[in-house]
C-alpha positions in Angstrom: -0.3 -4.1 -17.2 3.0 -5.7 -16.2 5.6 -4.2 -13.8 9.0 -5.0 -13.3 10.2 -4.1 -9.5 13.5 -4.4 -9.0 15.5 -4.4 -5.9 18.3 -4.9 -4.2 19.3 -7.1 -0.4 16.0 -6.4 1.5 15.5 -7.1 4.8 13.3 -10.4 4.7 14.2 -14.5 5.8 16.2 -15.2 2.6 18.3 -11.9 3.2 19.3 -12.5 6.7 22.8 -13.8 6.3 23.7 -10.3 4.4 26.1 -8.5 5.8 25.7 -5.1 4.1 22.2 -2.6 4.4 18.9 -4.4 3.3 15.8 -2.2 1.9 13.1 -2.1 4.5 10.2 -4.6 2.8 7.4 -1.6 3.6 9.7 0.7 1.7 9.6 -1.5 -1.3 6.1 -2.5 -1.1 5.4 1.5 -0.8 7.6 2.3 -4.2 6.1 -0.5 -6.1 2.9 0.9 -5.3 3.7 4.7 -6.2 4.9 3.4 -9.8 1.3 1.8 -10.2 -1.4 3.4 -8.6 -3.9 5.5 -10.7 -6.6 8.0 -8.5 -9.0 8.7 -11.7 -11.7 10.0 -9.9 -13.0 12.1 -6.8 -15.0 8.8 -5.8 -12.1 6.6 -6.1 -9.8 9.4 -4.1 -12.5 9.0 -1.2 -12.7 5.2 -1.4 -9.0 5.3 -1.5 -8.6 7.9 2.1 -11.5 5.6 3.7 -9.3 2.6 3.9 -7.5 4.6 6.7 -10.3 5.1 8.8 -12.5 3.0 11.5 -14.9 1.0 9.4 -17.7 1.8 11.6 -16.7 5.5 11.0 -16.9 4.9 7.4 -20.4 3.2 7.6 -22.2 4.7 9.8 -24.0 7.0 7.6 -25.1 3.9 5.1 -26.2 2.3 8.9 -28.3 4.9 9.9 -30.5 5.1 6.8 -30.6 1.2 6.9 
């Protein structure tokens, strides 16, 4: 898959000099990832919440039985 993201000023080292509003890096980051992400799966939904959370929170079930 290839995507294009296209953008305008945003606020990073190179842009600094520009003198009119600059997109928020986080923003862009957050709308390239929108246009590409793909949730097939219950499992993947969960793997996908747990990235969120404490690690030790996530593994401690796995830890116990261990």
């Amino acid at each position: 898959m290839v995507t294009g993201v296209y953008l305008g000023p945003t606020d990073t080292d190179m842009a600094r000099g520009v003198l009119f509003e600059r997109n928020d890096p986080a923003d862009v980051v957050r709308s390239a990832l929108d246009g590409t992400e793909v949730i097939a799966d219950p499992k993947s939904a969960q793997a996908k919440a747990n990235l969120s959370l404490d690690p030790a929170t996530v593994h401690a079930p796995a830890a116990a039985t261990a």
